[in-house]
FITIMI-906006 format. One line per field, with one value per residue (C-alpha): residue in one letter; x negated, y, z. Coordinates in Angstrom, 3 decimals, m for minus. Example, Ala and Ser with C-alpha at 12.3 -4.5 7.8 and 13.67 -1.06 7.14 Angstrom:
code <- (A, S)
east <- (m12.300, m13.670)
north <- (m4.500, m1.060)
up <- (7.800, 7.140)
END
This chain:
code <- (X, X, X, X, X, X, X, X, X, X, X, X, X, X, X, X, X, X, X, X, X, X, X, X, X, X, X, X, X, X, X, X, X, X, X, X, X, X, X, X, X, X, X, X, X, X, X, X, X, X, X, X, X, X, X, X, X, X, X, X, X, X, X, X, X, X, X, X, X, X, X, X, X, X, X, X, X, X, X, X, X, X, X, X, X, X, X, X, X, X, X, X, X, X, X, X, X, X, X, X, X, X, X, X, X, X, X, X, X, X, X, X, X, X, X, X, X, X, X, X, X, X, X, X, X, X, X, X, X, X, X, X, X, X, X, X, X, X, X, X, X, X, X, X, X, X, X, X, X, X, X, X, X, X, X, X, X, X, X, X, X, X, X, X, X, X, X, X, X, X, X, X, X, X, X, X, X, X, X, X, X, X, X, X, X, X, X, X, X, X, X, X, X, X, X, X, X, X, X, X, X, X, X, X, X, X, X, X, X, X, X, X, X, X, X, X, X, X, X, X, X, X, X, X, X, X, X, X, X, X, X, X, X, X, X, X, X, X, X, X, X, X, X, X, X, X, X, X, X, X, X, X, X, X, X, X, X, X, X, X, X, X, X, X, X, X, X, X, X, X, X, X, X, X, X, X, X, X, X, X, X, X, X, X, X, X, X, X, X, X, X, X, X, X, X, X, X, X, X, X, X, X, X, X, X, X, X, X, X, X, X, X, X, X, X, X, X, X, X, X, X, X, X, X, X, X, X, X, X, X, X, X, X, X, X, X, X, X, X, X, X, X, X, X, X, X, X, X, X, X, X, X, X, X, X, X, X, X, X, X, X, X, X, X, X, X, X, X, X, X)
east <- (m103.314, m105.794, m105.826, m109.099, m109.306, m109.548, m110.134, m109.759, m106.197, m104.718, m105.453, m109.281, m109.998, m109.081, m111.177, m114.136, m113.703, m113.036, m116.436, m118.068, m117.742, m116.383, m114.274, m113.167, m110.921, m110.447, m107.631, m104.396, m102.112, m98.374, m97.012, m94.699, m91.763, m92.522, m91.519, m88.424, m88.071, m87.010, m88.608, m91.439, m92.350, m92.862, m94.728, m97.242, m97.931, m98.519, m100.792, m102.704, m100.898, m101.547, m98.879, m99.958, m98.155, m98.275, m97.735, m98.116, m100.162, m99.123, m95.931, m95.051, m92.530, m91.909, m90.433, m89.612, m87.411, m83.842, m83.546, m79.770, m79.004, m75.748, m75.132, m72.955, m72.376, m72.790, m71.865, m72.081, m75.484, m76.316, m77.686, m79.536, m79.398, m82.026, m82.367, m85.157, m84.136, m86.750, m87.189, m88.553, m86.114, m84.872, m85.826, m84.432, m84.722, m82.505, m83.716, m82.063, m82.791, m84.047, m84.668, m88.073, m88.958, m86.817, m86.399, m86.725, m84.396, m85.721, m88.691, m88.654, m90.518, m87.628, m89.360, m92.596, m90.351, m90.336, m94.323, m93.599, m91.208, m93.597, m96.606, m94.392, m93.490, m97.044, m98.037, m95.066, m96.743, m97.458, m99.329, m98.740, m100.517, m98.340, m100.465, m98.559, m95.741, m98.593, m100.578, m97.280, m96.063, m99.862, m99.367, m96.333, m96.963, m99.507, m102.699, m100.178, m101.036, m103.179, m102.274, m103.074, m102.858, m102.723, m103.774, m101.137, m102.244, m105.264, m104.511, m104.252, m102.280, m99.645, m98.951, m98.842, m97.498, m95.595, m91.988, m93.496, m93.185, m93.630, m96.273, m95.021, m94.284, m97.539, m99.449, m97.650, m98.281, m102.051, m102.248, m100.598, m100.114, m103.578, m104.309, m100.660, m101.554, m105.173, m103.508, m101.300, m103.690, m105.996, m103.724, m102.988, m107.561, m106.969, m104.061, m106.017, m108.646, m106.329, m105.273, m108.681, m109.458, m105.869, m106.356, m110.152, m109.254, m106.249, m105.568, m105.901, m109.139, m108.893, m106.921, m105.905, m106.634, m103.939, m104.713, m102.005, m104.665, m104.377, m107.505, m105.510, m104.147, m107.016, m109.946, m113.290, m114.327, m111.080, m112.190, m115.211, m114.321, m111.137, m110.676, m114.629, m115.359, m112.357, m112.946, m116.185, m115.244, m112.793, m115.074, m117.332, m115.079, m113.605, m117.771, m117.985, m115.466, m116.117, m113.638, m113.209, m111.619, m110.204, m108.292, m104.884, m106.955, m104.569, m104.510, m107.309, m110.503, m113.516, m113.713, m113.645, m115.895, m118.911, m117.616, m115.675, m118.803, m120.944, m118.150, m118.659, m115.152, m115.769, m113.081, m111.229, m107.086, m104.729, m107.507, m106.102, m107.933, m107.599, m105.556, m103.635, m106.417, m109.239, m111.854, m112.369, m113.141, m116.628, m117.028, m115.227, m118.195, m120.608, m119.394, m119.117, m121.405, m121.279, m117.736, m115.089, m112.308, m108.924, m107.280, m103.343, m103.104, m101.998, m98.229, m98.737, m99.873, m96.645, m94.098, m96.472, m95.945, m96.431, m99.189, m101.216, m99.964, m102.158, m105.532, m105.281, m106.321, m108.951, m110.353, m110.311, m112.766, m114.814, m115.969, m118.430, m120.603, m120.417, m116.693, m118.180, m116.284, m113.190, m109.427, m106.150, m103.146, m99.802, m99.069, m96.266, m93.097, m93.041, m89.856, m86.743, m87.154, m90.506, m92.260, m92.259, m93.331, m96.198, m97.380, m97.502, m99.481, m101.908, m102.865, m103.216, m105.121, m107.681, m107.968, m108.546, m111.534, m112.845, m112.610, m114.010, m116.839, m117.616, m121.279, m119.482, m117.541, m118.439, m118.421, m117.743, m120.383, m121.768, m122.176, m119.354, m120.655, m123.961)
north <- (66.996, 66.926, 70.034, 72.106, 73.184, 76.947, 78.908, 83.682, 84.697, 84.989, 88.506, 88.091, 85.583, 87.596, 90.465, 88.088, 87.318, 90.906, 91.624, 88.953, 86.333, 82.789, 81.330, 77.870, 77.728, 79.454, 82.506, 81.964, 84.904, 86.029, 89.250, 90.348, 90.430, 86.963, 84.996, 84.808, 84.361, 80.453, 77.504, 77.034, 80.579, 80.213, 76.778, 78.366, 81.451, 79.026, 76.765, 80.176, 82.257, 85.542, 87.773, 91.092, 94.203, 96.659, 99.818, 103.628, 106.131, 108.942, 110.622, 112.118, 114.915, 117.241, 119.874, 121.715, 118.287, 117.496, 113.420, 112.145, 108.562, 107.256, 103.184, 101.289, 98.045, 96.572, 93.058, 91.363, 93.175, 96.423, 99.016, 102.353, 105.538, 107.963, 111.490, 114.221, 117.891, 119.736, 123.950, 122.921, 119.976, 116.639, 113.112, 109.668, 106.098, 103.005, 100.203, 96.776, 95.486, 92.345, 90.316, 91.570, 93.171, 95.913, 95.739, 98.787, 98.962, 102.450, 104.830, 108.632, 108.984, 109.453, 111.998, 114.344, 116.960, 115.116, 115.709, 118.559, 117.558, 114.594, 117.323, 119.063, 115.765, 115.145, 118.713, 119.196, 115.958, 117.052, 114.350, 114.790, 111.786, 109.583, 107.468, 106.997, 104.841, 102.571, 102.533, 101.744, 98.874, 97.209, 97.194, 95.916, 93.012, 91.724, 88.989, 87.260, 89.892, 92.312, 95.670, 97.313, 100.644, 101.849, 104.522, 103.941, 103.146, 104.710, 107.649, 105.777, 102.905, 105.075, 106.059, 102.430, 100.656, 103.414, 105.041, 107.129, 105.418, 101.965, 99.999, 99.789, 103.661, 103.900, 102.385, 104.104, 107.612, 106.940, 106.375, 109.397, 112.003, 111.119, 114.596, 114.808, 111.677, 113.085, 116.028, 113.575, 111.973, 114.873, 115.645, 112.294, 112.253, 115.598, 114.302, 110.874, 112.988, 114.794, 111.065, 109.774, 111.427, 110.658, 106.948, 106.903, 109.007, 106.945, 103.691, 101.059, 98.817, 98.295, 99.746, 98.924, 101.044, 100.229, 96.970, 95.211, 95.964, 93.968, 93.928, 93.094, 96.753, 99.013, 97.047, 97.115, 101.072, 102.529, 100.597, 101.918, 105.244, 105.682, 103.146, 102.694, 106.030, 107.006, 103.019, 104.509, 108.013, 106.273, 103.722, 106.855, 108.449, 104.752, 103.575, 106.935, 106.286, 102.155, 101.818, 98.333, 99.255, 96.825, 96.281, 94.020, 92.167, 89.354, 89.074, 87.718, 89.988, 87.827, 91.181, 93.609, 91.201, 92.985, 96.450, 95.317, 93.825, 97.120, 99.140, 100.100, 97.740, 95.453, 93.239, 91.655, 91.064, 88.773, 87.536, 84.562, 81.186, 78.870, 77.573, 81.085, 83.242, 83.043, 82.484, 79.886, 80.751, 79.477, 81.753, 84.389, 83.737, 84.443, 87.380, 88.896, 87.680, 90.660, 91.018, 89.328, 87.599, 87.596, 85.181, 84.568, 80.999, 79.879, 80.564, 77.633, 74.891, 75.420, 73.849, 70.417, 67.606, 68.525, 66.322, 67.900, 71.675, 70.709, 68.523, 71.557, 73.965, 71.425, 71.097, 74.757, 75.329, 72.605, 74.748, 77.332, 76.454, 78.689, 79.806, 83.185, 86.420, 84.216, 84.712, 82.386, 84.094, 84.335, 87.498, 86.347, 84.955, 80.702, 78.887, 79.316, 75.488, 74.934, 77.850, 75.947, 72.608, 74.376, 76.606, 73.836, 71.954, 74.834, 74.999, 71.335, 71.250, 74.359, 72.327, 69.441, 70.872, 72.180, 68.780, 67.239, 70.507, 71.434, 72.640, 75.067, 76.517, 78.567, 76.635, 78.436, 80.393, 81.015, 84.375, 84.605, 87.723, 86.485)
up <- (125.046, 127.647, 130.165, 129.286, 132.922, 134.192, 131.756, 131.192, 131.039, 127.557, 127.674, 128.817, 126.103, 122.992, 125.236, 124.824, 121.201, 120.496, 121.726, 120.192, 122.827, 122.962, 125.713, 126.639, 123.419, 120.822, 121.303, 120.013, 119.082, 118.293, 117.228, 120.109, 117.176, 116.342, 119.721, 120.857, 124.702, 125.097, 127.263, 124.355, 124.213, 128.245, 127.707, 124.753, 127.161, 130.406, 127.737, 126.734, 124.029, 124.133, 122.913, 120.724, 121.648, 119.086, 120.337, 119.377, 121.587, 119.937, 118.129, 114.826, 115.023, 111.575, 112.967, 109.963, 108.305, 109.172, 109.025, 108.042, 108.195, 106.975, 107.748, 105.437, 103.792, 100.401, 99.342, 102.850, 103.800, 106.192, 104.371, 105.870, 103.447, 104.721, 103.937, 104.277, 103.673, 103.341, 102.528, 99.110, 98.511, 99.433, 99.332, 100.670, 101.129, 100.756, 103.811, 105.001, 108.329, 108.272, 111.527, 112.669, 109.276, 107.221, 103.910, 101.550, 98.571, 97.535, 98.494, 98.669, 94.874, 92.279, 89.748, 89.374, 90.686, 93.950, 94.810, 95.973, 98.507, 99.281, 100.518, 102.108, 104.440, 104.978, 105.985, 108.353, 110.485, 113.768, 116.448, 120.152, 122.757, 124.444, 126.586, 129.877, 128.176, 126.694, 129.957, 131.957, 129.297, 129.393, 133.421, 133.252, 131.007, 132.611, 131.398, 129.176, 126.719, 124.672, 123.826, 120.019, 118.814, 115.133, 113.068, 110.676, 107.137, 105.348, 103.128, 99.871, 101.107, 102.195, 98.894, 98.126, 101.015, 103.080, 102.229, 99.259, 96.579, 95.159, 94.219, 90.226, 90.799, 91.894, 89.670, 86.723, 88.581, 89.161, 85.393, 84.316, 87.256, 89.316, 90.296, 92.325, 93.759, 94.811, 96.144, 98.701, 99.170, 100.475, 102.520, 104.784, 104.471, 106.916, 108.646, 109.496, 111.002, 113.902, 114.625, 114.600, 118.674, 120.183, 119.275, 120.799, 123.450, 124.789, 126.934, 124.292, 123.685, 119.875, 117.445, 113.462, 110.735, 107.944, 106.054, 103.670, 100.641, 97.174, 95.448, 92.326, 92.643, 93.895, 92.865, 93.721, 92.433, 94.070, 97.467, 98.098, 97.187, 98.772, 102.063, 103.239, 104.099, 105.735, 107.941, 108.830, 110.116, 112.414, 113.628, 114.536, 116.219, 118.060, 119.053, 120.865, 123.409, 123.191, 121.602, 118.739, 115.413, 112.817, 109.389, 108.460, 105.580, 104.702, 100.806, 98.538, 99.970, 97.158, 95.183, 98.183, 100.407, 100.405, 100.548, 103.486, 105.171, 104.568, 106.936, 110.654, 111.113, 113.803, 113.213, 110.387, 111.408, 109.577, 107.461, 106.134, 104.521, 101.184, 100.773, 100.795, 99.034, 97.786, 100.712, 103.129, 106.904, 105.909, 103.755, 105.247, 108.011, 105.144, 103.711, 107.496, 109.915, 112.003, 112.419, 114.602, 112.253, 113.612, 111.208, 110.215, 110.245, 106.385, 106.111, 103.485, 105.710, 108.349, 105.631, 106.181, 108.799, 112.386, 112.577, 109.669, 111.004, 114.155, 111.701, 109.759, 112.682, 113.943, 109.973, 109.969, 112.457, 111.459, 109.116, 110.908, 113.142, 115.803, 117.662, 119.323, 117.505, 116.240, 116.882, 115.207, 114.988, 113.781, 111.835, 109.310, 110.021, 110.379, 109.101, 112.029, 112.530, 112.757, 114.663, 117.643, 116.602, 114.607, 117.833, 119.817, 116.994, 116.217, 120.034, 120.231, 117.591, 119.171, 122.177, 120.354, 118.531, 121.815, 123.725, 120.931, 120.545, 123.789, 123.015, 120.543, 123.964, 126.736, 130.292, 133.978, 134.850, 131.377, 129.870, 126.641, 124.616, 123.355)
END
């Protein structure tokens, strides 16, 4: 592939498309969990990739639980058994670790008798800052990459997509025990809201607010009335200090398009195209002209050739007309014998498009953030 010629460091370009800018390429991005150190991850970082460090700037203590783990095996695997003795009861979990993921077996919800134990958890939750380690680890790293803080999930997707219970469990419980639900949920809403300063007050640039949601699950009602206004009091919070706020939206987002567009989000993470859901990037454009999209390139597409892996990302782009405010990323694991091949053919295929685009591009000299 022909050498594009200076261009930001990794870090500076995902700066520029963060803030609505366009560089000489178009970003490319890995979860820091999702490289292994070898020669190609030190050829994609000299080429450009930009690694994404996700990293707290604050801690959770609950000083009033005592946390038990016991480690054990079962049929070949390693098992964690985690328990949380409370004053008003106990609760625990059943996890596998799994590479860079963990797998969990069982989640704290056993019975309506537990709910109890549950707001207890979320009441004991108490947030200290912890900037310096972030500061020092974003020094440390260097240009080669961009450093992301999180406000954990939002207060109904815990319930959902945290340790409390399970999505079937949950389901079944909003149906016939809503008002202990509500009452959880009430109490992440004020929880949320002592997180909402340390994040906007601290070192990092741009932070994400939960994500993960299914449409299929909440639907459209449930969206607006429980996730939008809780996106929009921490984007108030997050524009006071200039500080960018986003949301992990990588399932099928048709139904929740428009609600998602009328929130004070500025970017979109992990959105991912067709053929994975059910919107292209050109629509995706569409439905949010106003917001950066940070997209998970289609887990789908990296079982195909190398060859198409690398059309694929040039076809992609193709498809809007302007590059300013846009960001390809990895955010799901890629096959063990093919993540490198595929890197290498995603970036050749962004350079391709911008060799073959360069009006779309921004040149030396030229202002990015239009």
């Amino acid at each position: 592939m022909t050498d594009l010629g200076d261009r930001p460091s990794p870090r500076r370009g995902v700066e520029l498309a963060l803030r609505g800018g366009r560089g000489a390429r178009v970003p490319f991005t890995m979860y820091e969990s999702m490289i292994p150190q070898c020669r190609t991850e030190r050829e994609l970082r000299n080429k450009g990739l930009c690694i994404v460090n996700r990293q707290n700037v604050f801690t959770t203590v609950r000083p009033n639980v005592v946390v038990r783990q016991e480690h054990f095996r079962d049929s070949g695997r390693d098992l964690i058994k985690t328990y949380y003795t409370t004053p008003v009861g106990s609760v625990s979990t059943l996890s596998e670790p799994a590479g860079f993921t963990t797998w969990t077996h069982e989640k704290m919800f056993g019975s309506a008798d537990d709910y109890k134990v549950l707001l207890f958890l979320i009441e004991d939750e108490e947030y200290s800052p912890d900037y310096q380690a972030f500061a020092q680890a974003e020094r440390d790293f260097g240009d080669d990459a961009i450093f992301r803080a999180g406000f954990g999930l939002e207060p109904l997707q815990s319930l959902i997509s945290g340790n409390y219970m399970s999505v079937e469990t949950f389901c079944i419980e909003w149906m016939e025990r809503r008002d202990e639900i509500l009452k959880l949920y009430d109490a992440i809403v004020e929880k949320r809201r002592k997180i909402y300063p340390l994040v906007a007050e601290s070192p990092t640039s741009h932070a994400n607010y939960g994500g993960n949601v299914v449409p299929e699950i909440i639907g459209l009602e449930a969206f607006e009335k429980y996730y939008v206004p809780h996106y929009n009091e921490a984007a108030e919070v997050m524009h006071r200090h200039g500080k960018l706020i986003g949301s992990h939206f990588d399932a099928n987002c048709k139904l929740i398009a428009e609600a998602i567009d009328s929130t004070d989000l500025d970017y979109i993470e992990a959105f991912t195209p067709s053929p994975d859901t059910d919107m292209t990037l050109s629509e995706a454009r569409e439905a949010w002209p106003n917001k950066v999209l940070w997209l998970n390139f289609p887990s789908s597409v990296h079982l195909r050739p190398p060859a198409e892996v690398e059309q694929f990302a040039v076809g992609m782009l193709n498809q809007v007309e302007s590059m300013n405010g846009l960001i390809v990323g990895i955010t799901e694991d890629i096959p063990a014998k093919r993540w490198q091949q595929n890197c290498r053919g995603i970036m050749n295929g962004l350079d391709r498009h911008a060799l073959e685009h360069p009006d779309m591009y921004a040149t030396e000299g030229e202002g990015a953030c239009e």
